[in-house]
mmCIF file as gemmi writes it, N, C-alpha and C atoms, coordinates in Angstrom:
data_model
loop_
_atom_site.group_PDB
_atom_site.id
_atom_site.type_symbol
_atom_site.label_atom_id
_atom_site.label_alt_id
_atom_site.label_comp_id
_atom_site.label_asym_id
_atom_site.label_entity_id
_atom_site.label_seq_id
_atom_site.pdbx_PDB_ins_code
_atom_site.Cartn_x
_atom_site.Cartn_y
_atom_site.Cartn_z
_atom_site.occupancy
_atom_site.B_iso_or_equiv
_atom_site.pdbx_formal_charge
_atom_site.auth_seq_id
_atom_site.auth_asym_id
_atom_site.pdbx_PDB_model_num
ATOM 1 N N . UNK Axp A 1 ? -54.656 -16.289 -222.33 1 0 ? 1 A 1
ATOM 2 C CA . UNK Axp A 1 ? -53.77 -16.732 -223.388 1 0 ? 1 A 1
ATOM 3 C C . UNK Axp A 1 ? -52.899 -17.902 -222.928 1 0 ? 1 A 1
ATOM 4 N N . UNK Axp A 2 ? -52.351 -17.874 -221.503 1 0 ? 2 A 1
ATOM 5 C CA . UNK Axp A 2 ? -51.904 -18.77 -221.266 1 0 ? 2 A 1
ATOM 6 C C . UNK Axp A 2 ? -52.384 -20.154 -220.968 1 0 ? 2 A 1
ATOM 7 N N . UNK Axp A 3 ? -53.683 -20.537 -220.527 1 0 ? 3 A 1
ATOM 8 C CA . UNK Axp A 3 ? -54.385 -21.446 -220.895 1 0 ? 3 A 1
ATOM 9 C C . UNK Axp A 3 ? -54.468 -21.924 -222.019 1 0 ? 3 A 1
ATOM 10 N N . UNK Axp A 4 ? -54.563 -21.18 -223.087 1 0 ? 4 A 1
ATOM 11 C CA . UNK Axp A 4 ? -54.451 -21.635 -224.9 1 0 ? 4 A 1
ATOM 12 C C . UNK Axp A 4 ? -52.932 -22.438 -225.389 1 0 ? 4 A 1
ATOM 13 N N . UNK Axp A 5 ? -51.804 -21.811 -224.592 1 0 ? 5 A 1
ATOM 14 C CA . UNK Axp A 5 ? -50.942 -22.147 -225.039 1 0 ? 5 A 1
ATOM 15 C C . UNK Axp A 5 ? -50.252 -23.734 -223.926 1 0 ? 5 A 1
ATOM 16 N N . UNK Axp A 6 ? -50.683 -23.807 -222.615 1 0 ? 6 A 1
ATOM 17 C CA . UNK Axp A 6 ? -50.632 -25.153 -222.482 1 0 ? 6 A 1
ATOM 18 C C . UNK Axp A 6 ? -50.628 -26.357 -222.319 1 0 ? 6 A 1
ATOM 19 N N . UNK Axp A 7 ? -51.513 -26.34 -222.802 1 0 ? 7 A 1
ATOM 20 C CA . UNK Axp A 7 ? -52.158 -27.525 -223.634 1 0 ? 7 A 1
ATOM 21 C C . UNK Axp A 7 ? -51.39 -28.417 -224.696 1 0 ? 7 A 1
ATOM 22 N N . UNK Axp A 8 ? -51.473 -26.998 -225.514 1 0 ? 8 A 1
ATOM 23 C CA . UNK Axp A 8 ? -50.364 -27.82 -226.946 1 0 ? 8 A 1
ATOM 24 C C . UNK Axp A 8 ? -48.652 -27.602 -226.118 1 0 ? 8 A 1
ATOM 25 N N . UNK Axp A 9 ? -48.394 -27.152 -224.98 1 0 ? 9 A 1
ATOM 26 C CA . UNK Axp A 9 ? -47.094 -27.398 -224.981 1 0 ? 9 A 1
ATOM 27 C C . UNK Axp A 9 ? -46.946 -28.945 -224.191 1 0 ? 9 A 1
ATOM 28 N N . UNK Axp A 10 ? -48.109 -29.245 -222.961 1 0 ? 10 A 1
ATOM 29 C CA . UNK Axp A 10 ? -48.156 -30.299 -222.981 1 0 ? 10 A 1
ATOM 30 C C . UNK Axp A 10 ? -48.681 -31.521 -223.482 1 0 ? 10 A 1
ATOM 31 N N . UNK Axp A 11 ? -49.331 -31.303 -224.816 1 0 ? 11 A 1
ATOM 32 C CA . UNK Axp A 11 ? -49.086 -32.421 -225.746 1 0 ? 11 A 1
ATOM 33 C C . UNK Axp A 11 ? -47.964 -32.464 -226.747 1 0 ? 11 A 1
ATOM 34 N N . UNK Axp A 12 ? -47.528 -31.423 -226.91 1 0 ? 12 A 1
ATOM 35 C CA . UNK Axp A 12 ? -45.939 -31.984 -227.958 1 0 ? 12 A 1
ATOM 36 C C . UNK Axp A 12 ? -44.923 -32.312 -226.711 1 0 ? 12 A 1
ATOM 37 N N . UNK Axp A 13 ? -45.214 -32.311 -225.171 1 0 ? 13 A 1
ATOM 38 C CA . UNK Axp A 13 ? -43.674 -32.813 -224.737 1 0 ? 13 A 1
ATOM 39 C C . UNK Axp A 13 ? -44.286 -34.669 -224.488 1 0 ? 13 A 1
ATOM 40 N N . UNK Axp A 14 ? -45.539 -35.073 -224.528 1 0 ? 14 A 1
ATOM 41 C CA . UNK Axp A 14 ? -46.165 -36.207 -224.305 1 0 ? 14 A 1
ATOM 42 C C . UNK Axp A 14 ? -45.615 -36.98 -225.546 1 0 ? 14 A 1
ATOM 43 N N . UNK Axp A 15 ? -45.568 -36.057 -226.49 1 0 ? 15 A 1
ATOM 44 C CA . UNK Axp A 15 ? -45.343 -36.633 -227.404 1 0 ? 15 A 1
ATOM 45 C C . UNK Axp A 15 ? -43.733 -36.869 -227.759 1 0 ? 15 A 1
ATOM 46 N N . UNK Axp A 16 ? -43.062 -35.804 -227.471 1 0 ? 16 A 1
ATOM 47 C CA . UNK Axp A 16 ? -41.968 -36.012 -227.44 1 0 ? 16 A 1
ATOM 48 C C . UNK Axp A 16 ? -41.438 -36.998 -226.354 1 0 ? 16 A 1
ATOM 49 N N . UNK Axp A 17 ? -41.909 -37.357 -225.477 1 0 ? 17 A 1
ATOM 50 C CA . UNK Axp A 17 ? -41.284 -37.962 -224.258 1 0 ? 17 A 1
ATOM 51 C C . UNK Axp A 17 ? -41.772 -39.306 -225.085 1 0 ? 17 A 1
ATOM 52 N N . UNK Axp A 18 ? -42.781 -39.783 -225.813 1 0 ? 18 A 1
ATOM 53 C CA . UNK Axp A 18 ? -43.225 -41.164 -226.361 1 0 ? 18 A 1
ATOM 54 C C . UNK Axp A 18 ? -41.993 -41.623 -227.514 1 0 ? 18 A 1
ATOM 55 N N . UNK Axp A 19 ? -41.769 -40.49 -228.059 1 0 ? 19 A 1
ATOM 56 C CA . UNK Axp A 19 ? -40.607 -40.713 -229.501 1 0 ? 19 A 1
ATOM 57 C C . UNK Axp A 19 ? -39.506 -41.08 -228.999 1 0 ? 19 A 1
ATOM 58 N N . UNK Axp A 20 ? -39.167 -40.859 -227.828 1 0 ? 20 A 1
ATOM 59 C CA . UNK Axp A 20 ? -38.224 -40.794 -226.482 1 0 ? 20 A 1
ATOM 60 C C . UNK Axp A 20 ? -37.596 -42.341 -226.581 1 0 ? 20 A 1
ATOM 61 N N . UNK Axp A 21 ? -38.91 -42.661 -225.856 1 0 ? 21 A 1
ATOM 62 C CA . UNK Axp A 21 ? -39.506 -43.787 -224.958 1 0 ? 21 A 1
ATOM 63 C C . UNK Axp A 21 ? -39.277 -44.785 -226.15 1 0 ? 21 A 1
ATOM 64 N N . UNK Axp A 22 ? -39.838 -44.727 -227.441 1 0 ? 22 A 1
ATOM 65 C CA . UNK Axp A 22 ? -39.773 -45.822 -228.728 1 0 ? 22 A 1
ATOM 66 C C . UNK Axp A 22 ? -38.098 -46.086 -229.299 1 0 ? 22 A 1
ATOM 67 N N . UNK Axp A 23 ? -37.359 -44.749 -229.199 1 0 ? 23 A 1
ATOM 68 C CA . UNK Axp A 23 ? -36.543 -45.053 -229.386 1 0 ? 23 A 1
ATOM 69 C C . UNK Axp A 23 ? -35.799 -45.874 -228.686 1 0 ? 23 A 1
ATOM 70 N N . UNK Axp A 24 ? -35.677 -45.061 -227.058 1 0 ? 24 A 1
ATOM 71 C CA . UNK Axp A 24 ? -34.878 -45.793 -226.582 1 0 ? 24 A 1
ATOM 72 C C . UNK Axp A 24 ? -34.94 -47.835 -226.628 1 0 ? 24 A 1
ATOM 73 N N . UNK Axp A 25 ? -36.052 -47.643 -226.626 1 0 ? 25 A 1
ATOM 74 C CA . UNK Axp A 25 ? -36.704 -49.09 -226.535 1 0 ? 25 A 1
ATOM 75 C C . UNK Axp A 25 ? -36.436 -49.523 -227.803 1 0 ? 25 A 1
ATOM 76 N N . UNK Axp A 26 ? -36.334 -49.163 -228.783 1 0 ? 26 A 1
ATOM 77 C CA . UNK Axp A 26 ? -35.96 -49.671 -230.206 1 0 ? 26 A 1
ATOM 78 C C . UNK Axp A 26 ? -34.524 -50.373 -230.097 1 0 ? 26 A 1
ATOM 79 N N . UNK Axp A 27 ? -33.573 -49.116 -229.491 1 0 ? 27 A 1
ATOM 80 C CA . UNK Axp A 27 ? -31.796 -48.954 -229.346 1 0 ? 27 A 1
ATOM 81 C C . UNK Axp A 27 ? -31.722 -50.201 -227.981 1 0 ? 27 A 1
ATOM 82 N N . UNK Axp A 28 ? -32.013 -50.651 -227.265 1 0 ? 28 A 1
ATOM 83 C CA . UNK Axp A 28 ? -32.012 -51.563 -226.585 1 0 ? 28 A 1
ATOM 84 C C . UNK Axp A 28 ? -32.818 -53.213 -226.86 1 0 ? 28 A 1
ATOM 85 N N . UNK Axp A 29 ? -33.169 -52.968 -228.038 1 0 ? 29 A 1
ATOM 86 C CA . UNK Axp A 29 ? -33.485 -54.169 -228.65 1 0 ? 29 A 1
ATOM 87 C C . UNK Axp A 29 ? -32.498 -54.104 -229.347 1 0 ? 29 A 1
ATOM 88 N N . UNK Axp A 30 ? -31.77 -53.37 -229.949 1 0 ? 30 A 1
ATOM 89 C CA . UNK Axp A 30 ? -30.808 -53.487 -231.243 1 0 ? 30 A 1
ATOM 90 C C . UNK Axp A 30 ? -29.727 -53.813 -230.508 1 0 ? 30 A 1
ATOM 91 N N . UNK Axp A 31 ? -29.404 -53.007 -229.5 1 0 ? 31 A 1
ATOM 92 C CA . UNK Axp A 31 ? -27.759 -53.419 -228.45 1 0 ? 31 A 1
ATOM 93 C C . UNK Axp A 31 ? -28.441 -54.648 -227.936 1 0 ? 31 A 1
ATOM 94 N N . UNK Axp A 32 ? -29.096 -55.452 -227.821 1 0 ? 32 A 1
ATOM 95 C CA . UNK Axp A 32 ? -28.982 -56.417 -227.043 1 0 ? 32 A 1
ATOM 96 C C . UNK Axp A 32 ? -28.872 -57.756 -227.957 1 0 ? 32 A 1
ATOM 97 N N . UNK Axp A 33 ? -29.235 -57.49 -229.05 1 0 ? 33 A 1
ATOM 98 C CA . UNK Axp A 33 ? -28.696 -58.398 -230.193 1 0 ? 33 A 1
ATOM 99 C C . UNK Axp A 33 ? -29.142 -59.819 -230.248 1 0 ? 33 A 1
ATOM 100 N N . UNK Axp A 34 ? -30.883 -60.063 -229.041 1 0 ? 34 A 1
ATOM 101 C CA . UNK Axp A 34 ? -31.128 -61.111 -229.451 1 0 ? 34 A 1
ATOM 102 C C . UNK Axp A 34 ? -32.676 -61.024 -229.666 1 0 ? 34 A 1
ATOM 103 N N . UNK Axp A 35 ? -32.755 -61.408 -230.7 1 0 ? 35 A 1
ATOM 104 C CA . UNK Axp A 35 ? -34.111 -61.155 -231.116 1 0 ? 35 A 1
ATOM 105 C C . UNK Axp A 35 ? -35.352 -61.976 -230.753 1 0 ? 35 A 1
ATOM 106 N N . UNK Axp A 36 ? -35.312 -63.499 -230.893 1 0 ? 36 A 1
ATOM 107 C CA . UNK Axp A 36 ? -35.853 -64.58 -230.198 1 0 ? 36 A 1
ATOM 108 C C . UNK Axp A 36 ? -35.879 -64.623 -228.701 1 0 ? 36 A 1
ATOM 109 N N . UNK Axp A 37 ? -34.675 -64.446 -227.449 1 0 ? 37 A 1
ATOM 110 C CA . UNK Axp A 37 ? -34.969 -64.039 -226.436 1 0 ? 37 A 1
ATOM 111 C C . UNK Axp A 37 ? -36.219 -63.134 -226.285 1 0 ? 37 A 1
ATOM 112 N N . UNK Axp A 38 ? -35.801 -61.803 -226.512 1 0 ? 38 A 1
ATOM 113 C CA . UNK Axp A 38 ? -36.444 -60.497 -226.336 1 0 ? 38 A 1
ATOM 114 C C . UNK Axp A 38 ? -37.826 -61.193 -227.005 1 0 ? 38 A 1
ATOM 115 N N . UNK Axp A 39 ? -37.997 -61.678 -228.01 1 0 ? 39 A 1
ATOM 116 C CA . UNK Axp A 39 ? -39.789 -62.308 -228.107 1 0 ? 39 A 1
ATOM 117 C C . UNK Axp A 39 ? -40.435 -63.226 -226.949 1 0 ? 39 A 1
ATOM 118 N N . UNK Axp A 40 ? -39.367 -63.976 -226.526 1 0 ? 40 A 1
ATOM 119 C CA . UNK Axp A 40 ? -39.732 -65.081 -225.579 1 0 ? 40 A 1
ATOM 120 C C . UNK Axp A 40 ? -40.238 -64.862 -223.734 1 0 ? 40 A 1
ATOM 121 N N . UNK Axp A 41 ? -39.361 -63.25 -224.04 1 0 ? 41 A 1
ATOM 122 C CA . UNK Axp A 41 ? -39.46 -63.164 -222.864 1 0 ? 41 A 1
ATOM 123 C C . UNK Axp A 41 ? -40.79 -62.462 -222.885 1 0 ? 41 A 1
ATOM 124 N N . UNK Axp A 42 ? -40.927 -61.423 -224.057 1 0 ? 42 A 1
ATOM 125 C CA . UNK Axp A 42 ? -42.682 -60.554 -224.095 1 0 ? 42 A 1
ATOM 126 C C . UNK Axp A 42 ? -43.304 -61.398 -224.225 1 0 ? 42 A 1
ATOM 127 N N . UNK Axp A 43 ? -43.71 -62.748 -224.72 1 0 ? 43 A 1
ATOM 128 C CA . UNK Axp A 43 ? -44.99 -63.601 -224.656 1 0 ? 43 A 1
ATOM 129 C C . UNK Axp A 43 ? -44.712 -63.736 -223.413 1 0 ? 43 A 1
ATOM 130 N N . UNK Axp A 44 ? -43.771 -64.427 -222.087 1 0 ? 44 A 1
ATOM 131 C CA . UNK Axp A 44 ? -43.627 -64.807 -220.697 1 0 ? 44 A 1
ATOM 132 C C . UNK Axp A 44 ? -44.034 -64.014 -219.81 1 0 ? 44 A 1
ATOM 133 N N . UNK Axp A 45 ? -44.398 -62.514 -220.397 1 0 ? 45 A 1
ATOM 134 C CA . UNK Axp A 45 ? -44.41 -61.8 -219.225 1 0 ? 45 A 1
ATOM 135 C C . UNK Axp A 45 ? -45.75 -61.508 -218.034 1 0 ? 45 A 1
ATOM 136 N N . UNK Axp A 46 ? -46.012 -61.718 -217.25 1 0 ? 46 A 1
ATOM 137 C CA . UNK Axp A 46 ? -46.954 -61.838 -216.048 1 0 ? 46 A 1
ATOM 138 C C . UNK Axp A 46 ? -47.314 -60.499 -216.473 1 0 ? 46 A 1
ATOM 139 N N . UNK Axp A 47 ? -48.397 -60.039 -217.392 1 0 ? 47 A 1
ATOM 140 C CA . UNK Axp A 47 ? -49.087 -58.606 -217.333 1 0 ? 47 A 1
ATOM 141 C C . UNK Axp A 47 ? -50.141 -58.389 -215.827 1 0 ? 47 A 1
ATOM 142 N N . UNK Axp A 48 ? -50.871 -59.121 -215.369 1 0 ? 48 A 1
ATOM 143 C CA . UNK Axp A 48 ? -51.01 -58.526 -214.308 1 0 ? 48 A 1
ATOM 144 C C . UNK Axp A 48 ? -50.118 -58.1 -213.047 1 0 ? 48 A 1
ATOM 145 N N . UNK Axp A 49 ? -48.948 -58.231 -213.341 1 0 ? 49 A 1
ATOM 146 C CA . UNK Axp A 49 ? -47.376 -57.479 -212.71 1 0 ? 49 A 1
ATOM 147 C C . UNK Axp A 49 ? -47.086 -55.866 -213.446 1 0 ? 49 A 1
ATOM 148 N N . UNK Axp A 50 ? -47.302 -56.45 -215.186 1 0 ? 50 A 1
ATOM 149 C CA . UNK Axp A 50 ? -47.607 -55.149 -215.331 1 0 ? 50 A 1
ATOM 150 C C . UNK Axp A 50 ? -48.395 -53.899 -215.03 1 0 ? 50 A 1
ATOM 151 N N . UNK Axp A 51 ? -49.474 -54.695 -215.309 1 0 ? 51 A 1
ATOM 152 C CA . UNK Axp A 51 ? -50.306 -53.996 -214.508 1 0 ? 51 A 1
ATOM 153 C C . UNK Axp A 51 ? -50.299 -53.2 -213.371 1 0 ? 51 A 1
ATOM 154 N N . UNK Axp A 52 ? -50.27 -53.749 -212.483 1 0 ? 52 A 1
ATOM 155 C CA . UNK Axp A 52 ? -49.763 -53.547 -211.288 1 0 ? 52 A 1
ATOM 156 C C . UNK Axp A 52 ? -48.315 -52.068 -210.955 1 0 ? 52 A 1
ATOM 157 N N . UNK Axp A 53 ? -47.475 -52.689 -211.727 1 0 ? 53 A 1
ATOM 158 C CA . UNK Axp A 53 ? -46.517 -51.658 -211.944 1 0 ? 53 A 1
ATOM 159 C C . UNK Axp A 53 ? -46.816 -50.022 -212.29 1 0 ? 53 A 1
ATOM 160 N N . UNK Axp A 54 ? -47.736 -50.059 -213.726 1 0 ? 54 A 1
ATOM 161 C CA . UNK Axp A 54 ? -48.77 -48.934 -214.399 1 0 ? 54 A 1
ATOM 162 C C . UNK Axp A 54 ? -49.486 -48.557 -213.002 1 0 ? 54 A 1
ATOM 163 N N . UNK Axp A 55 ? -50.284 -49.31 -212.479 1 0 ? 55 A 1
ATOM 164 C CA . UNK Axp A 55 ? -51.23 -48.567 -211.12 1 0 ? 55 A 1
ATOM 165 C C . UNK Axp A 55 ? -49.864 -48.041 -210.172 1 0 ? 55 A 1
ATOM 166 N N . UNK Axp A 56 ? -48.76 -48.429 -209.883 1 0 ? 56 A 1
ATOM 167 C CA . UNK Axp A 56 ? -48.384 -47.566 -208.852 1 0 ? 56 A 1
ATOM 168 C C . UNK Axp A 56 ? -47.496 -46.266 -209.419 1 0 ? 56 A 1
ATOM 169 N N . UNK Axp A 57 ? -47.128 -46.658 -210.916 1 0 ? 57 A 1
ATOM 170 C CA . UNK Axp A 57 ? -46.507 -45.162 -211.357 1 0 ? 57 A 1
ATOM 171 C C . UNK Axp A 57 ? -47.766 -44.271 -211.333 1 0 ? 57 A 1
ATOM 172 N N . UNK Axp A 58 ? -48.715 -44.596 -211.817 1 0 ? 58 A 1
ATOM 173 C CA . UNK Axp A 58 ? -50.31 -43.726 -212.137 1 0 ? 58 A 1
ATOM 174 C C . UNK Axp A 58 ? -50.385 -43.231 -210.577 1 0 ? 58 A 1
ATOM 175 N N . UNK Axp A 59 ? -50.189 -43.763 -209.369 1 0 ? 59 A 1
ATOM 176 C CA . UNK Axp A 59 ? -50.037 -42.969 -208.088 1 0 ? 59 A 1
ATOM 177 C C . UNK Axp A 59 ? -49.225 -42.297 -208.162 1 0 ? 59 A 1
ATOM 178 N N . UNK Axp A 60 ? -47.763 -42.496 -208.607 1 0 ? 60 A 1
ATOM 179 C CA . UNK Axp A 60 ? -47.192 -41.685 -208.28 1 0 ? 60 A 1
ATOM 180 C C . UNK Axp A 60 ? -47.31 -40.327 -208.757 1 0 ? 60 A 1
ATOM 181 N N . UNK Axp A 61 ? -47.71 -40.855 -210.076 1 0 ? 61 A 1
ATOM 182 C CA . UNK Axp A 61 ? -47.874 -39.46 -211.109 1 0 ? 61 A 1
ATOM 183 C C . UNK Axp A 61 ? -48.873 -38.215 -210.253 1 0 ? 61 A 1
ATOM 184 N N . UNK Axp A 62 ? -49.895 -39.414 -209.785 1 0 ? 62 A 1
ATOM 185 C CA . UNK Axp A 62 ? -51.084 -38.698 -209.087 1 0 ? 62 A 1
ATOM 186 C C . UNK Axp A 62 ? -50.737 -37.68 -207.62 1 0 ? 62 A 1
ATOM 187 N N . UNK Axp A 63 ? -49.942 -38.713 -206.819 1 0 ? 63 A 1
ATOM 188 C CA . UNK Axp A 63 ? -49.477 -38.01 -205.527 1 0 ? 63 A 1
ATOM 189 C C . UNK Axp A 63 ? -48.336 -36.872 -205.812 1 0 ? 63 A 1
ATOM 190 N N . UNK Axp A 64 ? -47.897 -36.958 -207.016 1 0 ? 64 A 1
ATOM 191 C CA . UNK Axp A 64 ? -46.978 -35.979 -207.295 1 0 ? 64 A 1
ATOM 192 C C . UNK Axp A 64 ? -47.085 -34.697 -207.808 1 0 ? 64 A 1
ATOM 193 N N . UNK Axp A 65 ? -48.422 -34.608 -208.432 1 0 ? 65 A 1
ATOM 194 C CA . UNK Axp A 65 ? -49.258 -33.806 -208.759 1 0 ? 65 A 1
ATOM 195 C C . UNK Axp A 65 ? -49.962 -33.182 -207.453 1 0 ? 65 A 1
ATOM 196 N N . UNK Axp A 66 ? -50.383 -33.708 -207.016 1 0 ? 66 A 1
ATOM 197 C CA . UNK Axp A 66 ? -51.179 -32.974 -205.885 1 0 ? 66 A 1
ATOM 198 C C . UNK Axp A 66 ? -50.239 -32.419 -204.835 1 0 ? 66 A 1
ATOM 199 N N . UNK Axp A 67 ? -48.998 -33.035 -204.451 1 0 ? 67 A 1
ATOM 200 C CA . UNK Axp A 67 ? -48.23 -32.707 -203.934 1 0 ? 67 A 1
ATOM 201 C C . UNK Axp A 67 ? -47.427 -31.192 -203.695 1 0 ? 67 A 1
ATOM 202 N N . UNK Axp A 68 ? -47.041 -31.102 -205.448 1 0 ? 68 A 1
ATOM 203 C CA . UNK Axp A 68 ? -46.939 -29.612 -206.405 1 0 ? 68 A 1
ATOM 204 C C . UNK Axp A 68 ? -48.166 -29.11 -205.899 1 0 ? 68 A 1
ATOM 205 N N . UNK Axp A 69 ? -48.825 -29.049 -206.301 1 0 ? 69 A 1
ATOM 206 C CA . UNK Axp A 69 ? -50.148 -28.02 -206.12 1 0 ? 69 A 1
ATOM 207 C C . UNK Axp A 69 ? -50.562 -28.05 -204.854 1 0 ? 69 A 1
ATOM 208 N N . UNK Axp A 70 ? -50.584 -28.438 -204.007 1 0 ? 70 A 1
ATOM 209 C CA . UNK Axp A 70 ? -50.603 -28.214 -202.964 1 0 ? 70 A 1
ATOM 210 C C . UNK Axp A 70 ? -49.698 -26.759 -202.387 1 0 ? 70 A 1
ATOM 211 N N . UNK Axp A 71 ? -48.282 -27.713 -202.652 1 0 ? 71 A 1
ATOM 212 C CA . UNK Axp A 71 ? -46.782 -26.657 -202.075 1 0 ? 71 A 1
ATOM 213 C C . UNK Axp A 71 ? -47.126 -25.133 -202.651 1 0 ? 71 A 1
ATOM 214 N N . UNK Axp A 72 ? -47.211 -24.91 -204.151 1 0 ? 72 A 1
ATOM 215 C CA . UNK Axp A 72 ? -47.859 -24.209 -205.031 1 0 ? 72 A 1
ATOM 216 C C . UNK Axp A 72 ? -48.992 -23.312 -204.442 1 0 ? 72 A 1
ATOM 217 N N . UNK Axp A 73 ? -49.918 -23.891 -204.061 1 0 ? 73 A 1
ATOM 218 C CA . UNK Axp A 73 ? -51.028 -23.053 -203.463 1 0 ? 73 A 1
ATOM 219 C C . UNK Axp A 73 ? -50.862 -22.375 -201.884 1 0 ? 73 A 1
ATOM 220 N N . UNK Axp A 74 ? -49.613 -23.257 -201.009 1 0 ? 74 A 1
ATOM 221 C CA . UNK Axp A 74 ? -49.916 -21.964 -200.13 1 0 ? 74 A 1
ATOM 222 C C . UNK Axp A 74 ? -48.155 -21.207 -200.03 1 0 ? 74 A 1
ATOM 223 N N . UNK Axp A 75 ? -47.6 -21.259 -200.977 1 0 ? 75 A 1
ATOM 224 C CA . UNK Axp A 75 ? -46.712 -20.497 -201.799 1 0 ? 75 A 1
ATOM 225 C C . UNK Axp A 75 ? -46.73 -19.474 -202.1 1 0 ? 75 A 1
């Protein structure tokens, strides 16, 4: 049963953590009060930096995971 149940608990917190994530990002376009900047700077931005950035959180996510389960397994 507990396998059944999470799943859907970790897709409504994915999801909740995204509604999160939009807002906050919404509320920091609005406090920052410039609209043309904030465009100028997303066309400027070096995505293979982004990129880059995404691959080392995706490690971290990864080493952090295994990390837990590791500690977890001889626990």
């Amino acid at each position: 049963m507990a396998n059944n149940i999470a799943p859907r608990i970790l897709r409504r917190g994915l999801e909740f953590f995204a509604l999160i994530s939009l807002v906050g990002f919404g509320a920091m376009l609005l406090y920052g009060n410039n609209l043309q900047q904030f465009l100028r700077t997303m066309v400027s931005l070096k995505w293979g930096w982004v990129l880059v950035g995404v691959l080392l959180a995706s490690h971290d996510w990864w080493g952090g995971g295994l990390r837990a389960w590791v500690m977890a397994r001889h626990v």
